[in-house]
NUVEX-603238 format. One record per residue: y, z, x of N, C-alpha, C in turn. Coordinates in steps of 0.1 Angstrom, whole numbers, padded with zeros to 4 digits, always signed. Each point is the difference from the previous one (the first is absolute). Layout:
YZXYZXYZX ...
This chain:
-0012+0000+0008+0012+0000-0008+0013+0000+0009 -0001+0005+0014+0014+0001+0007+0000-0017+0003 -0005-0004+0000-0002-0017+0005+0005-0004-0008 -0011+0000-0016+0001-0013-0012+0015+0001-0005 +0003+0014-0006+0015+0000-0007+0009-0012+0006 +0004+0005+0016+0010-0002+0006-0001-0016-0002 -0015+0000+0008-0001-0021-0002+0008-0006-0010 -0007+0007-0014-0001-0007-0013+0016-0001-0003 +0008+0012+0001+0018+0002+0000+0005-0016+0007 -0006-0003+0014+0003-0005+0011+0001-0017-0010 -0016-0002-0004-0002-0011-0007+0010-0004-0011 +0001+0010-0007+0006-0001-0015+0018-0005+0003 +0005+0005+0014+0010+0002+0001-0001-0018+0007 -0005-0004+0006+0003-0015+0005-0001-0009-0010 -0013+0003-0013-0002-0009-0010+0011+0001-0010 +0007+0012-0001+0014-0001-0011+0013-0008+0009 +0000+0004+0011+0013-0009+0006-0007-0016+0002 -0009-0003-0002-0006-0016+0004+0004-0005-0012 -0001+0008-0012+0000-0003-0011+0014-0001-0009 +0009+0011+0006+0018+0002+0001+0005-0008+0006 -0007-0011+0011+0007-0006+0007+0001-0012-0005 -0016-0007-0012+0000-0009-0006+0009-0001-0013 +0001+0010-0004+0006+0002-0013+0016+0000+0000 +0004+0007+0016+0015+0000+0001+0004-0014+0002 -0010-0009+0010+0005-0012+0003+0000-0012-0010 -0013+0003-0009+0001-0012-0009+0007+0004-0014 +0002+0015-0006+0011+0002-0011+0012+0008+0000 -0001+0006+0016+0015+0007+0005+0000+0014-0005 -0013+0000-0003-0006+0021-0009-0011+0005+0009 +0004+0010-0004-0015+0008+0005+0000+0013-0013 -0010-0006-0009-0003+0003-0010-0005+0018-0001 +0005+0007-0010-0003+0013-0003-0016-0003-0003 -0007-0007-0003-0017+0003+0001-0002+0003+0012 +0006-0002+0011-0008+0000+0015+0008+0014+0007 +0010+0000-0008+0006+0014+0012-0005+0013-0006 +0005+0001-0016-0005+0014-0007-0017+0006+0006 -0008-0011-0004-0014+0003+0001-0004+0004+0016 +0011-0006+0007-0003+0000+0020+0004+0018+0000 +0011+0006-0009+0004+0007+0007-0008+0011-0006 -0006-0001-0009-0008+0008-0007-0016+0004+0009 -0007-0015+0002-0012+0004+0005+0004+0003+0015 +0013+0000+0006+0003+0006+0011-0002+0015+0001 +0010+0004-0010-0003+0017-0002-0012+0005-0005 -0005-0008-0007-0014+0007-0005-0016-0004+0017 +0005-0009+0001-0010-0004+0017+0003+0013+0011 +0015+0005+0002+0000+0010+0007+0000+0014-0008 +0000+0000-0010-0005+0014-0006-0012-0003+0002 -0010-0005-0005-0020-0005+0006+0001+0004+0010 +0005-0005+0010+0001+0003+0012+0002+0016+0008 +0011+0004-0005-0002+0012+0002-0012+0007-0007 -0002+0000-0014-0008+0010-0008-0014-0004+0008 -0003-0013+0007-0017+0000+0008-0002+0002+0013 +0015+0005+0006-0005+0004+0011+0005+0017+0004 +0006+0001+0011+0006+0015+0000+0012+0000+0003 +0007-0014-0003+0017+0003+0008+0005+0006-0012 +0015+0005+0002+0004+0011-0005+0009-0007-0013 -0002+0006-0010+0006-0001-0016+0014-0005+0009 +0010+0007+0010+0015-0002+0000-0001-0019+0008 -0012-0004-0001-0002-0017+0006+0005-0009-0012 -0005+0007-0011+0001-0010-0018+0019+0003+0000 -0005+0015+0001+0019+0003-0002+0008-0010+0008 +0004-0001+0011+0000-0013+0011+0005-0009-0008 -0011-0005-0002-0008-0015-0003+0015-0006-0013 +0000+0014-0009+0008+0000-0011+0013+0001+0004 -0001+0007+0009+0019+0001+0005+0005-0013+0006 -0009-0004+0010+0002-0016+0012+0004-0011-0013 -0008+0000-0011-0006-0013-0014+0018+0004+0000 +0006+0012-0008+0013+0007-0005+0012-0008+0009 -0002+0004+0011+0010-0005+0009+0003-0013+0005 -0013-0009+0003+0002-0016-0005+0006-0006-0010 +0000+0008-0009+0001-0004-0015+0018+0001+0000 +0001+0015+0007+0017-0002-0006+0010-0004+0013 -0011+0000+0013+0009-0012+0010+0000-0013-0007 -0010-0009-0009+0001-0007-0003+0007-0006-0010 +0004+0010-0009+0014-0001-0010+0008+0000+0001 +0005+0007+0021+0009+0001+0001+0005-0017+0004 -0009-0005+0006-0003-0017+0005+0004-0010-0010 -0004+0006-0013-0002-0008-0016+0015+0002-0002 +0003+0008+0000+0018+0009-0004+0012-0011+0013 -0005+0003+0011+0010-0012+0009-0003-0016-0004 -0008+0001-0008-0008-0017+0001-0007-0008+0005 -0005+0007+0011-0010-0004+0012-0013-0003-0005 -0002+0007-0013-0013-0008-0001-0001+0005-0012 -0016-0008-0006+0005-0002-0018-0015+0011-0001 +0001+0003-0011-0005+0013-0008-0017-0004+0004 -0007-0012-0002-0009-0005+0007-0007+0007+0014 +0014-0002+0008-0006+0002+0016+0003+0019+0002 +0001+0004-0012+0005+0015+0004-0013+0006-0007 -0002-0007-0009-0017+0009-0009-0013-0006+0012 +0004-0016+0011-0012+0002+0006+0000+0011+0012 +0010-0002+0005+0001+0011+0010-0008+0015-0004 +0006+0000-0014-0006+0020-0001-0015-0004-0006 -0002-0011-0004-0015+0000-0001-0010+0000+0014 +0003-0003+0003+0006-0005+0017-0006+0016+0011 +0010+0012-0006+0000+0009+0006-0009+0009-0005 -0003-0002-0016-0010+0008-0006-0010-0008+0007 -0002-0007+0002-0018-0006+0009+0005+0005+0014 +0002-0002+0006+0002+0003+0016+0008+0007+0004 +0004+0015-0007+0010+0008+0002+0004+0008+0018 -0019+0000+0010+0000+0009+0005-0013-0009+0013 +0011-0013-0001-0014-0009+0009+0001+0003+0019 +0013+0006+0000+0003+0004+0012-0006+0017+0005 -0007+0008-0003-0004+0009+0002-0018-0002-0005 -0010+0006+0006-0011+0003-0002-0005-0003-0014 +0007+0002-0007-0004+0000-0016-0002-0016-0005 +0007-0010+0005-0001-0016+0005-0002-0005+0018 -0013+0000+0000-0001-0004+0015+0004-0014+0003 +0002-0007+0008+0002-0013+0005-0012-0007-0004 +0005-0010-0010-0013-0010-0001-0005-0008+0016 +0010-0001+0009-0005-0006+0012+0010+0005+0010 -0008+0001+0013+0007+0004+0008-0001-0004+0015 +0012+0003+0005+0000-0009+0014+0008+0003+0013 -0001-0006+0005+0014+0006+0016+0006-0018+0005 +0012+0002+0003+0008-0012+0004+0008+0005+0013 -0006-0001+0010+0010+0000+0014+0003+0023+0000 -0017+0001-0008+0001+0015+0005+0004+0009-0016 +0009-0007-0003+0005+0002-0016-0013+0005-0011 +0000+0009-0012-0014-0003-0005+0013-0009-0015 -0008-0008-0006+0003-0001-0012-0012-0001-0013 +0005+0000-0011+0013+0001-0005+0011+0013+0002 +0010-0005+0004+0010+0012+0008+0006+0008-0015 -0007+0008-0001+0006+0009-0016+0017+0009+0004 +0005+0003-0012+0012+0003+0005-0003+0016-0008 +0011+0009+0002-0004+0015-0004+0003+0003-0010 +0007-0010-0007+0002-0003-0019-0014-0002-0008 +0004+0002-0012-0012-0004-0007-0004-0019-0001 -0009-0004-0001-0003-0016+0001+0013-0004-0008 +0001+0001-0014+0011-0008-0012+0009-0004+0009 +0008+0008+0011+0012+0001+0003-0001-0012+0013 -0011+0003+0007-0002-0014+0008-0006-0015-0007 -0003+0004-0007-0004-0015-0012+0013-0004+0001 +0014+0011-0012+0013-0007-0006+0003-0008+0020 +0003+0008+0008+0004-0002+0013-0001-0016+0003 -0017-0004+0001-0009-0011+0006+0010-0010-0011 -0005+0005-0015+0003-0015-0013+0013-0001+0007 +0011+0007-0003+0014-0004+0005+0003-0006+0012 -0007+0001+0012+0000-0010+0011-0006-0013-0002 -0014+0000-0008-0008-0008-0006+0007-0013-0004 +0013+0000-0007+0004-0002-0014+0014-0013+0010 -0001+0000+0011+0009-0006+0008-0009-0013+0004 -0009+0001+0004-0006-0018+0005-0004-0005-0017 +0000+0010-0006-0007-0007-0013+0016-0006-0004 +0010+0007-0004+0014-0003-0001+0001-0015+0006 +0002-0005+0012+0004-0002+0006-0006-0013-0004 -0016-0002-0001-0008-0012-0004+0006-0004-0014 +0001+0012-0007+0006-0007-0013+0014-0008-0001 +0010+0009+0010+0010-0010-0001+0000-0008+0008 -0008-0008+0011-0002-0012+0003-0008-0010-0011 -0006+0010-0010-0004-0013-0006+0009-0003-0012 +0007+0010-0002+0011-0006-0010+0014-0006+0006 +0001+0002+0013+0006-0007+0005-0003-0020+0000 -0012+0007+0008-0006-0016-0004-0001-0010-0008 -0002+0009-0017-0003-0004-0011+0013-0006-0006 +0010+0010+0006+0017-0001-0015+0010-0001+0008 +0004+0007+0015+0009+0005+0005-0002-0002+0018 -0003-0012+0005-0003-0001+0012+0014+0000+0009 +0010+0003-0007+0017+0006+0011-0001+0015+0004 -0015+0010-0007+0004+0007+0004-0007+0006+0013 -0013-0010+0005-0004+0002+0011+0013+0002+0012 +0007-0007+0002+0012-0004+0010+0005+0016-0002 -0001+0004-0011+0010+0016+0000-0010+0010+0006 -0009-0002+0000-0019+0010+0001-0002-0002+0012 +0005-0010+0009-0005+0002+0010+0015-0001+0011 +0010+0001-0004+0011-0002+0005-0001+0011+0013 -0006+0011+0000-0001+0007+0013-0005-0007+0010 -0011-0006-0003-0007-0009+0014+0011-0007+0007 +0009-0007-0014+0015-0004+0010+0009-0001+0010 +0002+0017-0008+0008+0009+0004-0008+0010+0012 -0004-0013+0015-0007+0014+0007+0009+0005+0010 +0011-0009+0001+0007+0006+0011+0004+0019-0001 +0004+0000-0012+0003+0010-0004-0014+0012-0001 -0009-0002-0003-0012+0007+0000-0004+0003+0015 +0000-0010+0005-0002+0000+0018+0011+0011+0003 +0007+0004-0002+0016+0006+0005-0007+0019-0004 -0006-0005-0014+0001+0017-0008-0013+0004+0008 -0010-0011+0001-0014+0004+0009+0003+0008+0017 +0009-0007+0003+0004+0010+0011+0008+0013-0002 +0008+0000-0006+0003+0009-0008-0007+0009+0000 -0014+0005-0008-0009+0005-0004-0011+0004+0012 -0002-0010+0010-0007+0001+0012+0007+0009+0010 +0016+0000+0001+0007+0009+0005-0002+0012-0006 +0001+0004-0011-0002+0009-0005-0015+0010+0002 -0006-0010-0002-0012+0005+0000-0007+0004+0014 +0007-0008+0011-0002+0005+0012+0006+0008+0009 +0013+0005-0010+0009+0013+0003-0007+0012-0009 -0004-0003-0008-0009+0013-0007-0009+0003+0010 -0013-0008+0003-0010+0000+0005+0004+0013+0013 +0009-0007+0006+0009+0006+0013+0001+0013+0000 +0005+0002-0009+0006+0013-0002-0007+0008-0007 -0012-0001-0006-0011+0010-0005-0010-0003+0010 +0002-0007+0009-0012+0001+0014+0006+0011+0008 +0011-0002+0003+0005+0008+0008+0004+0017-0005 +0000+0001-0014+0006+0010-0004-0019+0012-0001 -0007-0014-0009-0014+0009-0003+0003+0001-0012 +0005-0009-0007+0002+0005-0016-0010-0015-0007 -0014+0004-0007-0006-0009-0008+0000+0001-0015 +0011+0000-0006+0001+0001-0012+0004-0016-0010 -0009-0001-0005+0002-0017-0008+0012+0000-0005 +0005+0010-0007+0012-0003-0009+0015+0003+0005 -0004+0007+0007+0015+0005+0013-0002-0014+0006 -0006-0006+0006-0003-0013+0008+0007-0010-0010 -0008-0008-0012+0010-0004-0012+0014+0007-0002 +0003+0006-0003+0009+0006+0000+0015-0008+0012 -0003+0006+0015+0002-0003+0012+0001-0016-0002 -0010-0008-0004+0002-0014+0005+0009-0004-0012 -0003+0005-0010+0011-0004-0013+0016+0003+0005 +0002+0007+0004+0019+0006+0007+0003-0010+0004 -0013-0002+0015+0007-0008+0011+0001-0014-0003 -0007-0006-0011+0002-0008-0005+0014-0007-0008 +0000+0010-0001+0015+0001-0014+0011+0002+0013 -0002+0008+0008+0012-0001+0013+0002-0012+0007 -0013-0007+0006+0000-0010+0007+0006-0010-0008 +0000-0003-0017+0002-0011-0005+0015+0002-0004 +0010+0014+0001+0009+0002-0002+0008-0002+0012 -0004-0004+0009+0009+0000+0016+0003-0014-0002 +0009+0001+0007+0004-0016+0006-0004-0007+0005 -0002-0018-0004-0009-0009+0007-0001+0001+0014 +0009+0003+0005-0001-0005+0017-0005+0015+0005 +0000+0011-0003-0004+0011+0005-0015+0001-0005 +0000-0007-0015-0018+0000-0004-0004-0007+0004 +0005-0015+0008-0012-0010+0006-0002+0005+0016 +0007+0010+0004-0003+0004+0011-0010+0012+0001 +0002+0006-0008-0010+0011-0003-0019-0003+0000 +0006-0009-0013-0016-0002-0005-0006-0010+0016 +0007-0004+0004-0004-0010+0013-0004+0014+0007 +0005+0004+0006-0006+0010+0007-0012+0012-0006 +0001+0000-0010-0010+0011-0003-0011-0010+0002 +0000-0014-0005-0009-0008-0007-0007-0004+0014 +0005-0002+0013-0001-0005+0010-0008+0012+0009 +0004+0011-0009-0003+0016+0011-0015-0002-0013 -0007-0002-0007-0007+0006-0009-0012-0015+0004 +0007-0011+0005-0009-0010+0005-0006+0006+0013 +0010+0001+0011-0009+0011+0011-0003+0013-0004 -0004+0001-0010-0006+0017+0001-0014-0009-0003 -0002-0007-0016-0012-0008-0001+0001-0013-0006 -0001-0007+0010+0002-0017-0004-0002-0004-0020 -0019+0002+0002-0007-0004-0008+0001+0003-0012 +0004+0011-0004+0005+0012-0010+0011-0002-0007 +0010-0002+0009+0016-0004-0001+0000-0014-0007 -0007-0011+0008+0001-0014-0006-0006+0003-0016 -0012+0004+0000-0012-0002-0012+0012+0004-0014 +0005+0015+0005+0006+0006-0005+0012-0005-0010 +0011-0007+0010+0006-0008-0004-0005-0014-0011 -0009-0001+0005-0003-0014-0011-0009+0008-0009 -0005+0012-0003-0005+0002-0011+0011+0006-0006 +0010+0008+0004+0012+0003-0007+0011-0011-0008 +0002-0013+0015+0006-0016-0011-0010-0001-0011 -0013+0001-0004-0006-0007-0006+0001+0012-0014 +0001+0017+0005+0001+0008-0012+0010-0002-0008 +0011-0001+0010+0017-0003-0009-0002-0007-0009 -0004-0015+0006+0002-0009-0007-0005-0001-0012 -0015+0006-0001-0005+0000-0010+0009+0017-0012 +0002+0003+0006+0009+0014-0009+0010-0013-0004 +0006-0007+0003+0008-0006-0005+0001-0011-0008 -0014-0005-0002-0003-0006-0005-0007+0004-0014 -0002+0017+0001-0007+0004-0012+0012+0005-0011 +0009+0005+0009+0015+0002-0006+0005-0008-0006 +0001-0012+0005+0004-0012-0014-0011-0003-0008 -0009+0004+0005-0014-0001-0013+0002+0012-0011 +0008+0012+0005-0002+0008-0011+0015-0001-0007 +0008-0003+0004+0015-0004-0006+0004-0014-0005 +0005-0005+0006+0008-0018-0002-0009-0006-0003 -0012-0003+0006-0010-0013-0004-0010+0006-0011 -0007+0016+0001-0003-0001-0012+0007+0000-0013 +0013+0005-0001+0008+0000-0007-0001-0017-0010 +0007-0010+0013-0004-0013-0005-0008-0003-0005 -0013+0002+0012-0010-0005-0008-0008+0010-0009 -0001+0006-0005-0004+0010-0011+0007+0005-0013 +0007-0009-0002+0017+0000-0012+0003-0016-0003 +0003+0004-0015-0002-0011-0011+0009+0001-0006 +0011-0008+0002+0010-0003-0017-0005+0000-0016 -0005+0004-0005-0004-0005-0015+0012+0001-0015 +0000-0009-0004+0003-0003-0011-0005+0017-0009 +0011+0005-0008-0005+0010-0015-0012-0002-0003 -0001-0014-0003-0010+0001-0014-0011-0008+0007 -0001+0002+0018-0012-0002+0003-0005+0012+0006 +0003+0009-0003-0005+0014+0003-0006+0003-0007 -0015+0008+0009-0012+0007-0008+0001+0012+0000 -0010+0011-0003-0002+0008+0001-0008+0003+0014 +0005+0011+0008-0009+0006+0012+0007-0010+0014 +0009-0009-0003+0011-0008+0008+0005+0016+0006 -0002+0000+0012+0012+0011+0010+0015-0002+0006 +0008+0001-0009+0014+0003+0004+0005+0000+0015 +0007-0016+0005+0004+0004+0013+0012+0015+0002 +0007-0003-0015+0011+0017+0004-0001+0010-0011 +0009+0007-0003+0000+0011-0012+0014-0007-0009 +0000-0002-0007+0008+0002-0011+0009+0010-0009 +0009+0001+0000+0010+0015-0003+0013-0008-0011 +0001+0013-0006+0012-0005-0010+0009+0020+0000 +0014-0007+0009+0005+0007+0001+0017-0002-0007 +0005+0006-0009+0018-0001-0003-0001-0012-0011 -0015-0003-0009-0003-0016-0005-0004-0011+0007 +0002+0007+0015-0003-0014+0011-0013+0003+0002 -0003-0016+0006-0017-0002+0005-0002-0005+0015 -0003+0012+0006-0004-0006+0015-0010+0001+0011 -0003-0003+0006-0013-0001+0007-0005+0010+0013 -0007+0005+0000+0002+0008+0016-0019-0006+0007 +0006-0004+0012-0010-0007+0007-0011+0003+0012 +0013+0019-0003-0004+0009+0013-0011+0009-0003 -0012-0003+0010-0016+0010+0002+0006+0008+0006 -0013+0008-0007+0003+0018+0000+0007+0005+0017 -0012-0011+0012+0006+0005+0014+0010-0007+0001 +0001-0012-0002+0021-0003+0000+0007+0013-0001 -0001+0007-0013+0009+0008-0002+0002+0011+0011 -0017+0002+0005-0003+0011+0008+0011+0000+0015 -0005-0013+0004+0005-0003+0010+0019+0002-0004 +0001-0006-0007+0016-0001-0002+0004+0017-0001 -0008+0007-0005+0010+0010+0001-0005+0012+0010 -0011-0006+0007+0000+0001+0014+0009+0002+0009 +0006-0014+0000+0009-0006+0008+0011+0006-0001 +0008+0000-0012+0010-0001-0006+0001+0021+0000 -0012+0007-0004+0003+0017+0002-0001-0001-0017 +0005-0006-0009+0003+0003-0016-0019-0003-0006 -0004+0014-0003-0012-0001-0003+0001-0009-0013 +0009+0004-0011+0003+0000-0012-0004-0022-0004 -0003-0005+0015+0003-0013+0000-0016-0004-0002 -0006+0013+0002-0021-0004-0004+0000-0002-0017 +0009+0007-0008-0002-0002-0013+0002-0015-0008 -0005-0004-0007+0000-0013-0004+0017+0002-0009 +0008-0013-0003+0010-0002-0003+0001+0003-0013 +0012+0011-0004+0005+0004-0016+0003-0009-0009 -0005+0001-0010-0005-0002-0015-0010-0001-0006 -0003-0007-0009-0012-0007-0009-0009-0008+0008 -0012+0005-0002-0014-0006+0011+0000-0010-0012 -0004-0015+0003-0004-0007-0013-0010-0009+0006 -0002-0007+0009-0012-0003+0008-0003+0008+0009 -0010+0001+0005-0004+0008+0013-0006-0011+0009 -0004-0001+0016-0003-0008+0008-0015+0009+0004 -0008+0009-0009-0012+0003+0004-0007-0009+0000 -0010+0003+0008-0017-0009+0003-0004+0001-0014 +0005+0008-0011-0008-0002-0013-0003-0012-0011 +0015-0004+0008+0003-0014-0007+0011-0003-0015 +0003-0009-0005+0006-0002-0013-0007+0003-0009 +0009+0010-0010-0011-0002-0012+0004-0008-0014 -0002-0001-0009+0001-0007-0011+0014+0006-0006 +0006+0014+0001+0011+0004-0004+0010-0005+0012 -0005+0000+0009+0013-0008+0014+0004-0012-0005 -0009-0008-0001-0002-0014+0001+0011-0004-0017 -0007+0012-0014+0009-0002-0008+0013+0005+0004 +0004+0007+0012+0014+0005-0004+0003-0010+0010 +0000-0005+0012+0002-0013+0008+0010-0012-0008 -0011-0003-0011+0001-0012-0004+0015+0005-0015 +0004+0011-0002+0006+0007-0009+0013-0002+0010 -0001+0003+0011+0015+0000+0010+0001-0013+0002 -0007-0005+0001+0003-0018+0003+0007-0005-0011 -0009+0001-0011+0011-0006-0016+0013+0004-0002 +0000+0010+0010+0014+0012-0002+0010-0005+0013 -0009-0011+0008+0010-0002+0009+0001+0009+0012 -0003+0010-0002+0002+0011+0009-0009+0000+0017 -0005-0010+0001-0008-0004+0008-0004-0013+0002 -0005-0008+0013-0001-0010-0001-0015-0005-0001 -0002-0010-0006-0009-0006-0003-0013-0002+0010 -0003+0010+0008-0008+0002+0012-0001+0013+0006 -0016+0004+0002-0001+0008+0006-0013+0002+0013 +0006+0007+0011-0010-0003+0012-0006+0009-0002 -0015-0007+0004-0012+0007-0001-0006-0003+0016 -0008+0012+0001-0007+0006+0012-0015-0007-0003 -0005-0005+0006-0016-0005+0001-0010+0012+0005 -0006+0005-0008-0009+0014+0005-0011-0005+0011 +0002+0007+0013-0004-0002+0010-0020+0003+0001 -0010+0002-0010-0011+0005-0001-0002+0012+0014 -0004+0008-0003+0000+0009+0008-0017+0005+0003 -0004-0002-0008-0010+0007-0001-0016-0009+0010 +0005-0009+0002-0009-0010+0015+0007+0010+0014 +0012+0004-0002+0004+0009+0015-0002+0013+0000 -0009+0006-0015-0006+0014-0004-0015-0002+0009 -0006-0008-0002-0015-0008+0004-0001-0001+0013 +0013-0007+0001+0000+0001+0020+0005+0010+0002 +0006+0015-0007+0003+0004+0009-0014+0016+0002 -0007-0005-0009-0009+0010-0008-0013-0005+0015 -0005-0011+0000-0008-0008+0011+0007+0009+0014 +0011-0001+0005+0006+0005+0010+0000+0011+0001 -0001+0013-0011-0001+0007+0002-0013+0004+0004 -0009-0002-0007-0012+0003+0001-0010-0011+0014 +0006-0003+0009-0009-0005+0011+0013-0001+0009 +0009-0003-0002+0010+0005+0010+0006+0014+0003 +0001+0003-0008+0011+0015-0001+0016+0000-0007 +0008+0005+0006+0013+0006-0004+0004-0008+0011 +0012-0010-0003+0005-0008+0006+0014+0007+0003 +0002+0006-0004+0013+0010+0007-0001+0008+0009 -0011+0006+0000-0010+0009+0012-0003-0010+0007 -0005-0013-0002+0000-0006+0015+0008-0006+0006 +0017-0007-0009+0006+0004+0008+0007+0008+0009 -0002+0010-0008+0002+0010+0010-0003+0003+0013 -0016+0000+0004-0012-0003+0008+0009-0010+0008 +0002-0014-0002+0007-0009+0006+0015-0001+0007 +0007+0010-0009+0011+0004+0010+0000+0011+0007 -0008+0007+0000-0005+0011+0012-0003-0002+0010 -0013-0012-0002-0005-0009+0010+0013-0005+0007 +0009-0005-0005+0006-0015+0005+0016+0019+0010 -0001+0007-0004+0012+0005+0006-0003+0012+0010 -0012+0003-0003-0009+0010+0009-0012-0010+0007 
């Protein structure tokens, strides 16, 4: 029984996301038959589980709290818009089957060593939280394929915008040293000091980063020359490698940045006509009627975050004063939107179009990120692993 449960959890949990993944891609749902009933024989599989072996009653308790707190991280996801009511019930079904795959109670379906490493490299959270981790990194090559092919399909100007980093390398070449300076003035100074701390280290290369890029051209191309020149004679091979895996990381951060802003924007947003709007259509903005006026607010929840970040005025996270009359959740339009829509139109009060967001299927980067977890590990943990390696 310490075997079959866990297996059977393990099975149930790949066959519902194979099945989430068909369902989201070909009707853009992942239907309440598959999540209620997942999340159910979840908690009832680890109550069995405890009641036939001898782990302890506070394991079910667990099991119920971990299910609890996916559930209302995931509302909170559903509430910013990040994801639609679908991808938040599979998750906690999700966590009711494999609440505790990282401790003894879930052993590793397989296991291995890579350059000394064992994996799967478990992280000291419960599994759910490295699943949401994996899907969300997951959810970027899958992104990325889609809007090449709708680029392809409708909108082939916006490749030129998607890859305009590769362009732009002079500039990337400039920040790569940049960063290589940095990173070999950190290195430096926690060799010498005796201090191995990852986050003080991050920390450290983050400043000097932000200083080196605030100095003056002619004082920073002399600098980074010299460090860059002192970090080649300390280790040739390391320094070069280093550098071109770093041009190649920028470039690609920069390329995923206009993937998650301007180009998907473009390409994932649709003009439509009133009265070609359906129901379950997702809102590119919010809609408000403020003083009899009607106006649009365009700004995500971390827009705001960031803005008032920046800015010190918290007051600037709260969404804009008046009347909510659309909303821009993953929930979609409903038949009362759609009638009041087409009620401001006759009224003039709006114009005869509204942009719609193309729902990105999520639940194929739940699958991959669910696979990953379970034969790779916690991909945050290994990066981690990887920049310890790369600065120690």
């Amino acid at each position: 029984m310490l075997i079959t449960i866990p297996l059977i959890s393990i099975i149930i949990a790949v066959a519902a996301c194979l099945y989430a993944s068909y369902s989201d891609l070909k009707e853009g749902v992942i239907r309440n038959k598959l999540t209620f009933p997942l999340i159910a024989i979840g908690i009832i599989l680890n109550a069995a589980y405890v009641f036939t072996t001898s782990a302890s009653i506070w394991l079910f308790i667990e099991c119920v709290v971990v299910t609890i707190v996916i559930f209302v991280l995931g509302y909170v996801f559903w509430k910013m818009g990040a994801w639609a009511g679908g991808d938040v019930k599979l998750f906690t079904g999700l966590a009711a089957l494999l609440p505790f795959y990282a401790i003894p109670l879930y052993p590793s379906i397989v296991s291995y060593q890579i350059l000394g490493q064992q994996f799967p490299l478990e992280a000291t959270y419960p599994f759910p939280f490295t699943l949401i981790i994996n899907s969300i990194l997951a959810i970027l090559p899958f992104l990325l394929i889609y809007v090449f092919f709708i680029a392809f399909k409708n909108k082939p100007h916006i490749l030129g915008e998607l890859l305009s980093p590769v362009k732009d390398y002079r500039k990337n070449f400039v920040l790569t040293l940049v960063v290589t300076s940095a990173v070999t003035l950190t290195y430096t100074l926690t060799k010498e000091l005796n201090i191995q701390i990852i986050l003080l280290s991050l920390i450290l290369i983050y400043l000097l980063i932000l200083i080196i890029s605030k100095i003056p051209n002619t004082i920073k191309a002399v600098l980074i020359s010299v460090v860059t020149v002192y970090a080649l004679i300390i280790n040739f091979e390391i320094t070069i490698s280093g550098i071109v895996i770093l041009l190649i990381t920028i470039t690609l951060i920069e390329i995923i940045k206009k993937l998650l802003t301007s180009v998907s924007k473009e390409a994932l947003q649709d003009n439509y006509k009133i009265q070609e709007l359906k129901e379950g259509m997702i809102p590119a903005y919010s809609l408000y009627e403020k003083d009899d006026m009607v106006y649009t607010d365009n700004k995500s929840f971390l827009t705001r975050v960031r803005e008032a970040f920046k800015t010190g005025d918290i007051s600037l996270i709260n969404p804009p004063k008046g009347k909510l009359l659309v909303s821009s959740m993953a929930a979609g339009l409903t038949e009362q939107n759609i009638l009041l829509l087409k009620e401001l139109k006759t009224k003039n009060r709006i114009a005869d179009e509204f942009r719609i967001k193309k729902g990105v299927p999520f639940a194929p980067s739940i699958f991959i990120g669910l696979l990953i977890s379970l034969f790779l590990g916690d991909l945050a943990f290994i990066i981690e692993k990887i920049l310890i390696g790369i600065l120690y």
